[in-house]
VOSERO-450778 format. One record per residue: residue in three letters; x, y, z of N, C-alpha, C, CB in turn. Coordinates in nm, 4 decimals, decimal comma. Glycine has a CB too. Example, Ala and Ser with C-alpha at 12.3 -4.5 7.8 and 13.67 -1.06 7.14 Angstrom:
residues 2
+-------+----------+----------+----------+----------+----------+----------+----------+----------+----------+----------+----------+----------+
: nutor :      n.X :      n.Y :      n.Z :     ca.X :     ca.Y :     ca.Z :      c.X :      c.Y :      c.Z :     cb.X :     cb.Y :     cb.Z :
+-------+----------+----------+----------+----------+----------+----------+----------+----------+----------+----------+----------+----------+
:   ALA :   1,3190 :  -0,5690 :   0,7800 :   1,2300 :  -0,4500 :   0,7800 :   1,3200 :  -0,3300 :   0,7800 :   1,1308 :  -0,4473 :   0,9046 :
:   SER :   1,2850 :  -0,2250 :   0,7080 :   1,3670 :  -0,1060 :   0,7140 :   1,2900 :   0,0030 :   0,7870 :   1,4084 :  -0,0598 :   0,5725 :
+-------+----------+----------+----------+----------+----------+----------+----------+----------+----------+----------+----------+----------+
end
This chain:
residues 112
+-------+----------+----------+----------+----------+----------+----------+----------+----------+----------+----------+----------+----------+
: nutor :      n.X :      n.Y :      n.Z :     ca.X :     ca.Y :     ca.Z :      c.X :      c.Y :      c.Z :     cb.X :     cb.Y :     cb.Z :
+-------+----------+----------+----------+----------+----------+----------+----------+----------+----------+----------+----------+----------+
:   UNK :  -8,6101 :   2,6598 :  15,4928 :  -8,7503 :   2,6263 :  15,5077 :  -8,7845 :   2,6078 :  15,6551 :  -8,7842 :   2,5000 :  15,4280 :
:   UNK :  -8,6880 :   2,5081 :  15,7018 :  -8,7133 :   2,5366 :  15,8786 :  -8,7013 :   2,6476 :  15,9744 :  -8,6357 :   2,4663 :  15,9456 :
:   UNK :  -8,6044 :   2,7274 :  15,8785 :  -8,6454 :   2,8712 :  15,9941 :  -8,7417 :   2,9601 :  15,9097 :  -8,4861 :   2,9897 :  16,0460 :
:   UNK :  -8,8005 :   2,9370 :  15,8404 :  -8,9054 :   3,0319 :  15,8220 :  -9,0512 :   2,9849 :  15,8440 :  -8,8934 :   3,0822 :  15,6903 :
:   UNK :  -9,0500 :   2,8299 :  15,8986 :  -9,1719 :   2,8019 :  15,9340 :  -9,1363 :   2,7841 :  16,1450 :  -9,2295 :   2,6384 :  15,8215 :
:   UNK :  -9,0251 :   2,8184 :  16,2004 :  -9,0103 :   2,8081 :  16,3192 :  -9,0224 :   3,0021 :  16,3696 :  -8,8582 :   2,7100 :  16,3434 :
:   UNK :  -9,0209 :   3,0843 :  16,2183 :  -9,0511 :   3,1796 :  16,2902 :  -9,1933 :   3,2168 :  16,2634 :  -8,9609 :   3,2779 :  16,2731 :
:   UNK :  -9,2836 :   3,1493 :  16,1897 :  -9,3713 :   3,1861 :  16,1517 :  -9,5098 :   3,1609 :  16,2926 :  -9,3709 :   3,1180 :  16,0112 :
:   UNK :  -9,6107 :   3,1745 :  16,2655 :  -9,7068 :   3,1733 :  16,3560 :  -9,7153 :   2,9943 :  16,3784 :  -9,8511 :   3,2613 :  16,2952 :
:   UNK :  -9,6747 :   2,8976 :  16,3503 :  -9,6892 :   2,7776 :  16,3514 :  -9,5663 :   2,7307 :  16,4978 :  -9,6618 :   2,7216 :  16,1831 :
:   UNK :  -9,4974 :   2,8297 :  16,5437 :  -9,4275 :   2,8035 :  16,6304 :  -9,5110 :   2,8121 :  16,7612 :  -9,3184 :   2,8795 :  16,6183 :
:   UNK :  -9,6427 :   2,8189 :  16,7525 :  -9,7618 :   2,8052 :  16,8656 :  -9,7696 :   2,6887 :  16,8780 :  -9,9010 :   2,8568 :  16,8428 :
:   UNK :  -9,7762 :   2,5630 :  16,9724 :  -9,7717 :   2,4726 :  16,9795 :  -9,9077 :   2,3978 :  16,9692 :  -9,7042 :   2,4671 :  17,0627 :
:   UNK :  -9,9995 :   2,5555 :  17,0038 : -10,1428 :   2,5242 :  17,0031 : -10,1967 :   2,5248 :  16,9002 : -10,2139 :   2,5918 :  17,0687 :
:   UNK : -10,1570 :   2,5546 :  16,8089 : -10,2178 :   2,5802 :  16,6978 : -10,1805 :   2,4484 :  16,5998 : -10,1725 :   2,7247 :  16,6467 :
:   UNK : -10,0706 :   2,3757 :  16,6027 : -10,0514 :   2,2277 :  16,5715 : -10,0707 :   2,1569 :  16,6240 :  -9,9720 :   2,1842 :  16,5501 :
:   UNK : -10,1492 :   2,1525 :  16,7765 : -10,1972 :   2,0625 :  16,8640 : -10,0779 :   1,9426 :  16,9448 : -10,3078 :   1,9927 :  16,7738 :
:   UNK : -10,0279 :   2,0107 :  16,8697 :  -9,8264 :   1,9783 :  16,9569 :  -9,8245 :   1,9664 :  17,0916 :  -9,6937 :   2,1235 :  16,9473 :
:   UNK :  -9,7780 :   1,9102 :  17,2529 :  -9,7744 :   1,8908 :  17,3346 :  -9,6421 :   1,9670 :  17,3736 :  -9,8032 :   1,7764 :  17,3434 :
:   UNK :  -9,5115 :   2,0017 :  17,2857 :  -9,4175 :   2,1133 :  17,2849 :  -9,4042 :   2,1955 :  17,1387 :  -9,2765 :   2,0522 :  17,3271 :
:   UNK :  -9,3586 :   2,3388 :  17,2043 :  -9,3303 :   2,3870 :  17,1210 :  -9,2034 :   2,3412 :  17,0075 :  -9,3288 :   2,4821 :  17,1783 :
:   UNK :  -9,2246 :   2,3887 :  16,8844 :  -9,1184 :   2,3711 :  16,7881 :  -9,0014 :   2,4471 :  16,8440 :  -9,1583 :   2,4203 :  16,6441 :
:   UNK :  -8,9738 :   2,5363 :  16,8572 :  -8,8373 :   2,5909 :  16,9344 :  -8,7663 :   2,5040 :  17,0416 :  -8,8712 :   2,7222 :  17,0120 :
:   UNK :  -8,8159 :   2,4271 :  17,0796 :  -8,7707 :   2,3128 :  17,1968 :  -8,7575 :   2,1789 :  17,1536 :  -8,8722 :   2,3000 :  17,3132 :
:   UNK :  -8,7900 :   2,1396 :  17,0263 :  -8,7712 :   1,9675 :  16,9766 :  -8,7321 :   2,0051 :  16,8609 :  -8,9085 :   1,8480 :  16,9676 :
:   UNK :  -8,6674 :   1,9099 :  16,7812 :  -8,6118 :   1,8945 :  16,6679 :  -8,7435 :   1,8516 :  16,5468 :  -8,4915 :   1,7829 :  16,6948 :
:   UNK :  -8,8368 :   1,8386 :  16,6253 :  -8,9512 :   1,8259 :  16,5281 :  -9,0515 :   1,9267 :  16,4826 :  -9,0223 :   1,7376 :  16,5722 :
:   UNK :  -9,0478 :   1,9723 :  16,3653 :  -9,0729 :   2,1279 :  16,3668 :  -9,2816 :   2,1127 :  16,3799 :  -8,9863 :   2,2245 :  16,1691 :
:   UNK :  -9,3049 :   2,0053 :  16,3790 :  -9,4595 :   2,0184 :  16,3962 :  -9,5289 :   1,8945 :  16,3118 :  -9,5157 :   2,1758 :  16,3345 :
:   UNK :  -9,6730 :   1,9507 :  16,3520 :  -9,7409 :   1,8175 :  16,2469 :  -9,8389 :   1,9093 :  16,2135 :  -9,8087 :   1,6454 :  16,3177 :
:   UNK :  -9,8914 :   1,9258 :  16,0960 :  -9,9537 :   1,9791 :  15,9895 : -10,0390 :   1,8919 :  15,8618 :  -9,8491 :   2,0498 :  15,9399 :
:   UNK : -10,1544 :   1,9008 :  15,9661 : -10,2664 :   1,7902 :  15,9116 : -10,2336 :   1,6885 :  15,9813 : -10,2706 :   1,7475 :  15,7555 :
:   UNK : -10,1625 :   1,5677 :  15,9104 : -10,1310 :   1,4332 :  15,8938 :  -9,9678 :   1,3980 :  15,8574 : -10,2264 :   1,3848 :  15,7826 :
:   UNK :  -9,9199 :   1,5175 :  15,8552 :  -9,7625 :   1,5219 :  15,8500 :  -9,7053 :   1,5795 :  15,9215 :  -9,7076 :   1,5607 :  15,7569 :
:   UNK :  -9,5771 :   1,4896 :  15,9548 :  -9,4721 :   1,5174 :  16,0907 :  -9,3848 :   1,5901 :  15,9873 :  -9,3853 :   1,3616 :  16,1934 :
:   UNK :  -9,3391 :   1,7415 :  16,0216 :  -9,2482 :   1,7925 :  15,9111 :  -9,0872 :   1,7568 :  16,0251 :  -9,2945 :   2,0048 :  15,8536 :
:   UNK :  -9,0007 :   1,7344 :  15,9618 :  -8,8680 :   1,7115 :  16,0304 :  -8,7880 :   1,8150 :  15,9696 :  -8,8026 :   1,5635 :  16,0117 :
:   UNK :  -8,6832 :   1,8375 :  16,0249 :  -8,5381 :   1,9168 :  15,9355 :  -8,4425 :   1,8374 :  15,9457 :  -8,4708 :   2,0632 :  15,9906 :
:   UNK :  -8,3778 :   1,8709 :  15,8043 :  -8,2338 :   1,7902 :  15,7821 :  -8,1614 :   1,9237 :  15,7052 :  -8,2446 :   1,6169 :  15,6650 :
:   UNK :  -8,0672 :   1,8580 :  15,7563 :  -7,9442 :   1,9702 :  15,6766 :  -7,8496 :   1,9147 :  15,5650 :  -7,8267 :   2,0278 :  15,7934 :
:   UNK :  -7,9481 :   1,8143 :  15,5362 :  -7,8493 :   1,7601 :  15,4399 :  -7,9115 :   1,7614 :  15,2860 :  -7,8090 :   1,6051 :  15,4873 :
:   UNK :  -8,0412 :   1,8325 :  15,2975 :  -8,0880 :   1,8546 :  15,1167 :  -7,9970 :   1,9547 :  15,0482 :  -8,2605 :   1,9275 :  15,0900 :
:   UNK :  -8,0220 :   1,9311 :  14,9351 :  -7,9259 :   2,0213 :  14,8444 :  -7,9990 :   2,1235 :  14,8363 :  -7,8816 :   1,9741 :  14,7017 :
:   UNK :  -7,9403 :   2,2754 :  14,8090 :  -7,9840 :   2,3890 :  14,7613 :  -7,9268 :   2,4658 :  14,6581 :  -7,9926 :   2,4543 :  14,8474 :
:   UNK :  -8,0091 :   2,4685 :  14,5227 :  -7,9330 :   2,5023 :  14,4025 :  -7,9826 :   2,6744 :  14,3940 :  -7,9818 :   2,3899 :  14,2528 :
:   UNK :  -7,8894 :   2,7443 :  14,3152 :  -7,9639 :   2,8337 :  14,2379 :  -8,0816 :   2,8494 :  14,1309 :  -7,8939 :   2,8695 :  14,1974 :
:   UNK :  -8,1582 :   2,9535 :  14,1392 :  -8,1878 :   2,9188 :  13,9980 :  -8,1400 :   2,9386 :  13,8817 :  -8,2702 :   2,9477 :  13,9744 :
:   UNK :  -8,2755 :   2,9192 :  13,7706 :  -8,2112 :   2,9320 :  13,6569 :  -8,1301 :   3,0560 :  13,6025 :  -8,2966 :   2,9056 :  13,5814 :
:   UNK :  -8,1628 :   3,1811 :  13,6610 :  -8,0806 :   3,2749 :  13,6279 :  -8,0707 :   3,3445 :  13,7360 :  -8,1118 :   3,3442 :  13,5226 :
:   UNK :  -7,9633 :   3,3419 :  13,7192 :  -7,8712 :   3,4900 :  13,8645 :  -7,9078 :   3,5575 :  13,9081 :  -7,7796 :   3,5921 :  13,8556 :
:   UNK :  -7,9712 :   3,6727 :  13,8200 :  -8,0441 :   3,7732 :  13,8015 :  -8,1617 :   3,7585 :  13,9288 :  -8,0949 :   3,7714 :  13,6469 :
:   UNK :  -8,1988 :   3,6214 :  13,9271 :  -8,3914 :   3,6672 :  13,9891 :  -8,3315 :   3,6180 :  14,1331 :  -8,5893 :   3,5365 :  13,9072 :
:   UNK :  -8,2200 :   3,5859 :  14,2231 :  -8,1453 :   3,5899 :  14,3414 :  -8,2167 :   3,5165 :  14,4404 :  -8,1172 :   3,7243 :  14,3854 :
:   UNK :  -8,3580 :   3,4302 :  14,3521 :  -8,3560 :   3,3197 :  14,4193 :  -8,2970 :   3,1872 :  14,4361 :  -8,4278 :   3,3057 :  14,4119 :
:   UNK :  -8,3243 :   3,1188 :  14,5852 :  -8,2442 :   2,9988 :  14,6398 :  -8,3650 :   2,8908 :  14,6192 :  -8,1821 :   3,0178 :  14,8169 :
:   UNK :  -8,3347 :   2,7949 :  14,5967 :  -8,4543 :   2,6451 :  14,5551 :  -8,4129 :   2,5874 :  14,6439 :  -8,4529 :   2,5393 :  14,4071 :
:   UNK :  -8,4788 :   2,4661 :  14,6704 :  -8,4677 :   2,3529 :  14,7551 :  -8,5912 :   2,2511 :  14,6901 :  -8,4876 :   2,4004 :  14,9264 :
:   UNK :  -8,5173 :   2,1063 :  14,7073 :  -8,5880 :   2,0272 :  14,6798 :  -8,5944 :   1,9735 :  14,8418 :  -8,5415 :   1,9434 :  14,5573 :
:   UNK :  -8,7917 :   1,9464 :  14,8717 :  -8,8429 :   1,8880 :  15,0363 :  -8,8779 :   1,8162 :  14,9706 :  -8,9444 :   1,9468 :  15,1558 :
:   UNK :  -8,8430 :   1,6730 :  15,0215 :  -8,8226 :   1,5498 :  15,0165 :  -9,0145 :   1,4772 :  15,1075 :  -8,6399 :   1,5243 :  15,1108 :
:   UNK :  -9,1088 :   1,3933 :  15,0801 :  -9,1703 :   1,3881 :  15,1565 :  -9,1596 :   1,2411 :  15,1054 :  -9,2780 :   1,4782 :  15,1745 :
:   UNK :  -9,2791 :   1,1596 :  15,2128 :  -9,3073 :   1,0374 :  15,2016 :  -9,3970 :   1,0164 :  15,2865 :  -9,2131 :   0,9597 :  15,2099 :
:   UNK :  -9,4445 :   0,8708 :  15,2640 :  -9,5151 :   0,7705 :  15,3861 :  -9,4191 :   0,6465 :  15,4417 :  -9,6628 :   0,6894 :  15,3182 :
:   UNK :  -9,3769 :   0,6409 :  15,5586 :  -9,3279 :   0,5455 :  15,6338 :  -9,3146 :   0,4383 :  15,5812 :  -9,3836 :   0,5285 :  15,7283 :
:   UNK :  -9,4281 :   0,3632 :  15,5331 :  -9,4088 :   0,2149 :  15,4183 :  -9,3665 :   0,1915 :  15,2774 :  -9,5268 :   0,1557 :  15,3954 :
:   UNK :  -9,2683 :   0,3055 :  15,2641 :  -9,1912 :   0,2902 :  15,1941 :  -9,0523 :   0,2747 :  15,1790 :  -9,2176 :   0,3398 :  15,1571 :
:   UNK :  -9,0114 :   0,2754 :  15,2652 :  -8,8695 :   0,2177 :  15,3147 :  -8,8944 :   0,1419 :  15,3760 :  -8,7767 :   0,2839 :  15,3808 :
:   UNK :  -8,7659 :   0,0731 :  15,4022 :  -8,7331 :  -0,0157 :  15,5133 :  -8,6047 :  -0,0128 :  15,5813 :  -8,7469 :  -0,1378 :  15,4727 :
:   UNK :  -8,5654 :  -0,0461 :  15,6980 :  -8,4466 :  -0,0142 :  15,7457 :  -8,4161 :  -0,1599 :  15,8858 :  -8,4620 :   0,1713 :  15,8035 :
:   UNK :  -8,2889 :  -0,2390 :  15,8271 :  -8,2837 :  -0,3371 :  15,9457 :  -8,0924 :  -0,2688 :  16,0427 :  -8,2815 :  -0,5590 :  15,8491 :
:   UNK :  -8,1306 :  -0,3587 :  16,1281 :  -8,0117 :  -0,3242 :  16,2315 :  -7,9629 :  -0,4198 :  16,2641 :  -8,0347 :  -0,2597 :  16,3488 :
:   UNK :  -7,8392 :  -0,4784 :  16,2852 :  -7,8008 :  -0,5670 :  16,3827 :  -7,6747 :  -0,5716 :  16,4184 :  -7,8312 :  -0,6785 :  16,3548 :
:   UNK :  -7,6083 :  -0,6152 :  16,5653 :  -7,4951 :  -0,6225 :  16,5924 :  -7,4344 :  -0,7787 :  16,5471 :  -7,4901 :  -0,5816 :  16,7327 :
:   UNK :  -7,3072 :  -0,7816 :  16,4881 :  -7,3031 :  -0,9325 :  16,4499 :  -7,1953 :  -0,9744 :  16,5064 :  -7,3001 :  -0,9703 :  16,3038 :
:   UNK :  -7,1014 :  -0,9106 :  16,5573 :  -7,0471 :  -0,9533 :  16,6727 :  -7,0240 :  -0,8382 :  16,7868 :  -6,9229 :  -1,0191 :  16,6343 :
:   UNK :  -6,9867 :  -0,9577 :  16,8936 :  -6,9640 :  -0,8810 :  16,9950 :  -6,7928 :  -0,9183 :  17,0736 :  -7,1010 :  -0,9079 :  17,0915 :
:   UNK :  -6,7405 :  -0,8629 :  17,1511 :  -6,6858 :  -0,9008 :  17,2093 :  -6,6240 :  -0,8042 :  17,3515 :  -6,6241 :  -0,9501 :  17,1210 :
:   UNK :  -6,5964 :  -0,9184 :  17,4408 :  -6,5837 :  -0,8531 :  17,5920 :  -6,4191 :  -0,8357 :  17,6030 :  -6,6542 :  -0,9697 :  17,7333 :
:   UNK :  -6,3752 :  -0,7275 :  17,6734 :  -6,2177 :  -0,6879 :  17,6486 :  -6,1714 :  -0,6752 :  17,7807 :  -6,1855 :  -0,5442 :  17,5621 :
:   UNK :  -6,0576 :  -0,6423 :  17,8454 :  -6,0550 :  -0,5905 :  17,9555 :  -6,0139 :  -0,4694 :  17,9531 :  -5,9974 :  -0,6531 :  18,0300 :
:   UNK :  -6,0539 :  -0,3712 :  18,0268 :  -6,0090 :  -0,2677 :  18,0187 :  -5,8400 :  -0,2132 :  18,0479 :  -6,0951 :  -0,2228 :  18,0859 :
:   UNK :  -5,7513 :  -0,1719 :  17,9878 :  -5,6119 :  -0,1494 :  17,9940 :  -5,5911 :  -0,0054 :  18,0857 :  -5,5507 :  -0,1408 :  17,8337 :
:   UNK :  -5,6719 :   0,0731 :  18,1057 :  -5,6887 :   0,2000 :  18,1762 :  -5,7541 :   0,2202 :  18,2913 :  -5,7397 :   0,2768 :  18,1076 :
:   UNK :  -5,8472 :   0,1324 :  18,3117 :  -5,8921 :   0,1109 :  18,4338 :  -5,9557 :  -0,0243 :  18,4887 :  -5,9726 :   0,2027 :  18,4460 :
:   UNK :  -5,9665 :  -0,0045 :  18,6043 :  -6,0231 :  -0,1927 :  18,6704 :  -6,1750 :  -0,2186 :  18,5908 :  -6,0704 :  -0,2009 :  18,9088 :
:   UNK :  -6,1843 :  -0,2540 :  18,4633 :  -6,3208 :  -0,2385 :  18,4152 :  -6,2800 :  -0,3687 :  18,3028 :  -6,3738 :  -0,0583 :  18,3488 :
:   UNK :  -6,4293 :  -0,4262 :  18,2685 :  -6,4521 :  -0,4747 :  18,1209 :  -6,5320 :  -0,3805 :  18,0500 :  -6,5229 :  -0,6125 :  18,1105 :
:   UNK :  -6,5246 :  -0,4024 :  17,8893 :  -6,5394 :  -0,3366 :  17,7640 :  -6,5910 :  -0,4495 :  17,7239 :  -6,4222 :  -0,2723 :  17,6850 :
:   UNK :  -6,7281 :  -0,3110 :  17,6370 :  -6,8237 :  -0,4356 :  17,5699 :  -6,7531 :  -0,3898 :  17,4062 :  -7,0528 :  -0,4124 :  17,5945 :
:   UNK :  -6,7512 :  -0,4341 :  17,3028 :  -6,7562 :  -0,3721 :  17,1790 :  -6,8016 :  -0,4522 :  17,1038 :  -6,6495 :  -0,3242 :  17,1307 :
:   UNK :  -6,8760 :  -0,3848 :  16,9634 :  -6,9534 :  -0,4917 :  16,9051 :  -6,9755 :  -0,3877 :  16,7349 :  -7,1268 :  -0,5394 :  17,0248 :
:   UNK :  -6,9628 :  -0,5037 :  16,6208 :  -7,0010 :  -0,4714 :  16,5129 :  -7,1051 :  -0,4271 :  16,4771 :  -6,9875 :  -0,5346 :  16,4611 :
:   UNK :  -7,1981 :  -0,3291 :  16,4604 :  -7,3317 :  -0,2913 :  16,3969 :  -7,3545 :  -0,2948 :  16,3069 :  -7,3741 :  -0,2063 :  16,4018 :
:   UNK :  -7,4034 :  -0,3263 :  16,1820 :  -7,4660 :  -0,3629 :  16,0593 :  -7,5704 :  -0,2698 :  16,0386 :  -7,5161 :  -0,5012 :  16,0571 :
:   UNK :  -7,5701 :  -0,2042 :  15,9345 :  -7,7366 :  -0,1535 :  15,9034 :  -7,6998 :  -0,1148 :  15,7518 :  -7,8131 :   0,0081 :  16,0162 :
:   UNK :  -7,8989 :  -0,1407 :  15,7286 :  -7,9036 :  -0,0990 :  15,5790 :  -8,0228 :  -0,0209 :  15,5662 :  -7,9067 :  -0,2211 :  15,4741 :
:   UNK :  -8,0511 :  -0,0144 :  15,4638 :  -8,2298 :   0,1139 :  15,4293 :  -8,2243 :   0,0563 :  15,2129 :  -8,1610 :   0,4443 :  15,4709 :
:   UNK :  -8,3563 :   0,0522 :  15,2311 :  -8,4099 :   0,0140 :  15,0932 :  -8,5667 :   0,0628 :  15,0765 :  -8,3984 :  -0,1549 :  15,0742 :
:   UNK :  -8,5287 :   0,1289 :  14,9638 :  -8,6778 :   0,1436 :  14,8869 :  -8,7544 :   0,0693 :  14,8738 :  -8,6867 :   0,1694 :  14,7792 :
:   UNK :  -8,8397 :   0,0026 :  14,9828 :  -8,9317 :  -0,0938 :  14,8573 :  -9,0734 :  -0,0576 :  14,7774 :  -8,9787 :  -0,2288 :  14,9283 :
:   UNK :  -9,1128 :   0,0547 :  14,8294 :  -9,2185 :   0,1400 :  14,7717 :  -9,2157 :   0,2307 :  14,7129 :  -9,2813 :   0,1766 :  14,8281 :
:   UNK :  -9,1500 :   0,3132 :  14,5591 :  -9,1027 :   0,4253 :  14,5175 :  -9,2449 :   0,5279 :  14,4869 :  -9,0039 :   0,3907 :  14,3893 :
:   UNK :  -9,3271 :   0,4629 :  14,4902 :  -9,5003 :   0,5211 :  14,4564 :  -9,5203 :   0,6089 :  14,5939 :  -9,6518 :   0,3640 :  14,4447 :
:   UNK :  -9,4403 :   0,5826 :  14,7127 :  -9,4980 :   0,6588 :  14,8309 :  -9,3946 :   0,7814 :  14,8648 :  -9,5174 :   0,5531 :  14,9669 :
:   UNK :  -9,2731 :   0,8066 :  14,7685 :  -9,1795 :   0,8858 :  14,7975 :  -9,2135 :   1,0087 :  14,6815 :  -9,0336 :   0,8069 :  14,7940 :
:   UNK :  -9,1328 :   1,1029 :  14,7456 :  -9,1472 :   1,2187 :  14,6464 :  -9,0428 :   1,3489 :  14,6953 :  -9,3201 :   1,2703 :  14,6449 :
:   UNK :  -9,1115 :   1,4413 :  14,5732 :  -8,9883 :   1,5681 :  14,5998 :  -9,0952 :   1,7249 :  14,5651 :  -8,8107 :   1,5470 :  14,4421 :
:   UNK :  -9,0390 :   1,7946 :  14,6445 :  -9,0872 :   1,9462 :  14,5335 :  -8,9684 :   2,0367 :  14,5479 :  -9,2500 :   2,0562 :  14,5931 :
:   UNK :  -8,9969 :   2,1249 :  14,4363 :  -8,8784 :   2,1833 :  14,4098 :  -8,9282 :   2,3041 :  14,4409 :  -8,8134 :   2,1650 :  14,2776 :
:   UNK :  -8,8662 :   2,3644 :  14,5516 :  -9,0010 :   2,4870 :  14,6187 :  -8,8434 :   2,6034 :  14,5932 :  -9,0991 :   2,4521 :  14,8745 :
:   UNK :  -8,8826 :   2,7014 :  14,6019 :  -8,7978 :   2,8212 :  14,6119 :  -8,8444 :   2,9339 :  14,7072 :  -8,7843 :   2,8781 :  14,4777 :
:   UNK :  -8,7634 :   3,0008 :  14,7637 :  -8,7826 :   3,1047 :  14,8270 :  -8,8148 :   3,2002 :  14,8266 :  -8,7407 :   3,1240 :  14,8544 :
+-------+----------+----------+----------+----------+----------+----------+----------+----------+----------+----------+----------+----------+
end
């Protein structure tokens, strides 16, 4: 889906009112009121029969206030360095992500 909308005429930056082109950021554009992103991590099934040699994909969309996501380091600690005349910072990071709005998430099951 991302390379067929990065080769399509939407790779004008002017025409999404974009400040860079999509070929140069990882953000393939905004369209209307939506920031479209790519991930490489949706699934892509066949379809229902062999025969018709199309590929599906389920695009995942949403609104922002429906998740949530916290961060924190919960410890830290200072080391000395064994390899060179230096201190080392290192520290535990914590993070999580939760649904709390399932009314603002969604899917389509688009094919090629």
């Amino acid at each position: 889906m991302a390379g067929m909308i990065q080769k399509s005429d939407l790779k004008d930056c002017a025409m999404t009112g974009d400040s860079k082109s999509v070929l140069r950021t990882n953000l393939l554009g905004r369209i209307g009121r939506f920031d479209l992103l790519k991930s490489n991590l949706l699934p892509t099934i066949a379809a229902a029969t062999d025969a018709s040699g199309y590929l599906c994909f389920y695009v995942l969309f949403g609104n922002k206030d429906a998740t949530s996501f916290a961060n924190q380091f919960v410890k830290t600690q200072k080391l000395i360095s064994e390899l060179t005349f230096a201190e080392i910072v290192r520290g535990l990071n914590v993070y999580g992500y939760k649904v709390i709005n399932p009314q603002g998430l969604g899917y389509i099951y688009a094919r090629q």
